[in-house]
MIBAGU-397132 format. One line per 2 residues: number of its first residue (from 0); for each residue y negated, x, z of N, C-alpha, C, CB. Coordinates in Angstrom, 3 decimals. Glycine has a CB too. Layout:
NUM> Y:X:Z:Y:X:Z:Y:X:Z:Y:X:Z ~ ... .
//
This chain:
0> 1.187:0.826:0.000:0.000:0.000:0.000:-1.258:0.875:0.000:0.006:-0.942:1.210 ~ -1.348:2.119:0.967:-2.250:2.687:1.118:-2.833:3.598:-0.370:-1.874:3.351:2.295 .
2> -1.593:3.913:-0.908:-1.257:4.894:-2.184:-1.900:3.841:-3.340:0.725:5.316:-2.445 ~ -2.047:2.740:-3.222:-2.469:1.810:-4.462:-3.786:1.846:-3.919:-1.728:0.175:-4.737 .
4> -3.735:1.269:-2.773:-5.388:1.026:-2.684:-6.596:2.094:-2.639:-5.613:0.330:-1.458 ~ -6.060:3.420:-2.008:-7.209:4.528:-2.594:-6.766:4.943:-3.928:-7.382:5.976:-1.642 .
6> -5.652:5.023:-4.534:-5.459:5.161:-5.950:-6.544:4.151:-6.655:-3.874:4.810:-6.346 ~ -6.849:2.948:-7.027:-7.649:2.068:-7.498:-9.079:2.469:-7.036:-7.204:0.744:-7.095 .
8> -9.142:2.765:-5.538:-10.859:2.916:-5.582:-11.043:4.790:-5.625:-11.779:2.027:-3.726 ~ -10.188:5.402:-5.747:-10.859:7.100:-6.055:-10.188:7.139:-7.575:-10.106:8.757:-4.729 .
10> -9.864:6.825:-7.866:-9.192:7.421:-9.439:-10.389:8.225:-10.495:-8.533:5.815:-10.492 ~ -10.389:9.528:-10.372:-11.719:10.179:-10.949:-12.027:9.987:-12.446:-11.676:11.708:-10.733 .
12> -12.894:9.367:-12.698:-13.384:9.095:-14.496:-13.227:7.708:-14.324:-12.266:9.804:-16.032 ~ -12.606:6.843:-13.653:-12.327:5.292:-13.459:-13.679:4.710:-12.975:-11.065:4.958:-12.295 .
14> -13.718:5.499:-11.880:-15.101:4.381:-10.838:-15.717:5.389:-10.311:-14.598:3.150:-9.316 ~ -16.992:5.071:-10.038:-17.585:6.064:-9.379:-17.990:5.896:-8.343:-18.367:6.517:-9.859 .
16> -18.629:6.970:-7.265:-18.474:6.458:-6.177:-19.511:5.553:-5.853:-18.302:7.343:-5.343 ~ -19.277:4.778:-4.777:-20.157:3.663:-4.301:-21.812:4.591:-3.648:-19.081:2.652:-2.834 .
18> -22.642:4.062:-4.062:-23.921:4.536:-3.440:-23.884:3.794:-1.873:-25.369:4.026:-4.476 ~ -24.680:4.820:-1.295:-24.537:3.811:0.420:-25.152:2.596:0.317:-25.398:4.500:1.913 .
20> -24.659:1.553:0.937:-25.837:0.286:1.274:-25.051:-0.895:0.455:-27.767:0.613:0.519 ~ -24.162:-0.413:-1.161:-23.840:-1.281:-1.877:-22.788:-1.542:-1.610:-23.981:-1.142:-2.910 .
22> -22.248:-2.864:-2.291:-21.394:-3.941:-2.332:-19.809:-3.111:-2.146:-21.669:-4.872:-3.864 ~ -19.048:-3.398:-1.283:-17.853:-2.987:-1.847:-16.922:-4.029:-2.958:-17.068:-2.658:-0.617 .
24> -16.347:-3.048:-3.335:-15.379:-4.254:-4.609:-14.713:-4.870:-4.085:-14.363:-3.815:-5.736 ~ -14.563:-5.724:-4.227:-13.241:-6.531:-3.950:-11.923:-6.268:-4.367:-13.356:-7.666:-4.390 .
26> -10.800:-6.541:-2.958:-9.407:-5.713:-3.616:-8.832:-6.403:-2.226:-9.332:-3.521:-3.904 ~ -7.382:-6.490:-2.125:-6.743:-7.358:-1.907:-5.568:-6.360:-1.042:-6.451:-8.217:-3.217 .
28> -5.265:-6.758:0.262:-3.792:-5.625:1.360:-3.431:-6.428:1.828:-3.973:-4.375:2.659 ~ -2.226:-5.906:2.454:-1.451:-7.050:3.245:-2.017:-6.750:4.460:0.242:-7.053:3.279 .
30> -1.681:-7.915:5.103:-2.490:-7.934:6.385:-0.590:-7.629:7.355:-3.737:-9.986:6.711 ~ -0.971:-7.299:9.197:0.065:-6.465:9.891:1.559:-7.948:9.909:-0.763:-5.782:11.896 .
32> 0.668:-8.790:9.426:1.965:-10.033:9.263:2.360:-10.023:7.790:1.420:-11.821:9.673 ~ 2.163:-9.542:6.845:2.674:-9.189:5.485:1.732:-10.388:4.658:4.594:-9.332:5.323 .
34> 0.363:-11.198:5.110:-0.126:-12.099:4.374:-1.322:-10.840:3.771:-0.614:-13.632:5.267 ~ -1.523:-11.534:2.216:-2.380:-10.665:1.894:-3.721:-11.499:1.943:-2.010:-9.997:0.589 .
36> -4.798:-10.619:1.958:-5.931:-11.047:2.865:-7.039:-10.189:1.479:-5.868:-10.254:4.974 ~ -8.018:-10.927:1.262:-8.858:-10.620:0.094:-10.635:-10.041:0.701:-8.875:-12.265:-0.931 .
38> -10.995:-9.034:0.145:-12.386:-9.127:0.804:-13.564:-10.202:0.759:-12.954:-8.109:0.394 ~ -12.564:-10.759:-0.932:-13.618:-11.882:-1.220:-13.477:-13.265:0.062:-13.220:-12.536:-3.017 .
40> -12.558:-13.051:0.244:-12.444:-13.969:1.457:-13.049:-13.919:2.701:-11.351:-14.007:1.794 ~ -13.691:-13.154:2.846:-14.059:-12.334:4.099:-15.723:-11.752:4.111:-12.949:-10.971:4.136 .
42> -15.968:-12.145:2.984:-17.475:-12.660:2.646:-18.402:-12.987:3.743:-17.436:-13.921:1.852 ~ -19.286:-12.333:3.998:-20.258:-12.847:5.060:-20.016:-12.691:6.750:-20.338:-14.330:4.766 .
44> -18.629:-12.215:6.630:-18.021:-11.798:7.730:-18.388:-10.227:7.904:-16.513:-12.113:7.615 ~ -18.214:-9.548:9.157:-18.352:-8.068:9.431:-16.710:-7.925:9.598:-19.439:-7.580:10.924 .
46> -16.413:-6.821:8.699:-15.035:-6.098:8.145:-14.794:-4.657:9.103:-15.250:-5.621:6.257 ~ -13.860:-4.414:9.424:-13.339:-3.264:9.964:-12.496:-3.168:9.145:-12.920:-3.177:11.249 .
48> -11.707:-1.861:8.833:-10.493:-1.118:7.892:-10.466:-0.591:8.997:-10.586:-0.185:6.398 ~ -8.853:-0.555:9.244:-8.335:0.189:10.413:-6.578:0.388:10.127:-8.731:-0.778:11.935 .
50> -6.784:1.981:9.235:-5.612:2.254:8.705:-4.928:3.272:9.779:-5.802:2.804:7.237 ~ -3.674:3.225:9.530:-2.928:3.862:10.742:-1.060:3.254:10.001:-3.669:2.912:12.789 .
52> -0.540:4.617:10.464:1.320:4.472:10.108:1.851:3.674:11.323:2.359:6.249:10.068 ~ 2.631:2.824:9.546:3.628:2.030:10.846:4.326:2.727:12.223:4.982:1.476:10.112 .
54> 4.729:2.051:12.953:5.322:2.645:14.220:6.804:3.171:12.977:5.675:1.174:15.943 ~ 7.526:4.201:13.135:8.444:4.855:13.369:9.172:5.034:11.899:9.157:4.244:14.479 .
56> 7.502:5.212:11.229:7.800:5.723:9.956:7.117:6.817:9.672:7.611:4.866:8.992 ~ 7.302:7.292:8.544:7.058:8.815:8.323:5.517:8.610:7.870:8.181:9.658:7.045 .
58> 4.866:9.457:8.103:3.490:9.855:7.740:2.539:9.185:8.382:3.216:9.729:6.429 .
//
């Protein structure tokens, strides 16, 4: 999951980087119950990303 989602937003010559202040894109993870959860959904709300390895897996 993690491998797609910075793959899509760093991929060099694809996108460039975000200037501070602006919009993030919209893009779509599973949430810790396996529902996937959209930023567009989450609109107007204050967002935390809070990445971290599963318990008692590698990396």
């Amino acid at each position: 999951m993690l491998k797609h989602l910075f793959g899509e937003f760093f991929k060099k010559g694809k996108r460039p980087m975000l200037a501070v202040g602006s919009k993030a894109p919209d893009f779509s993870v599973l949430d810790h119950l396996g529902r996937t959860v959209t930023l567009a959904e989450l609109r107007g709300k204050r967002v935390v990303l809070w990445f971290y390895p599963k318990a008692d897996t590698p990396g």
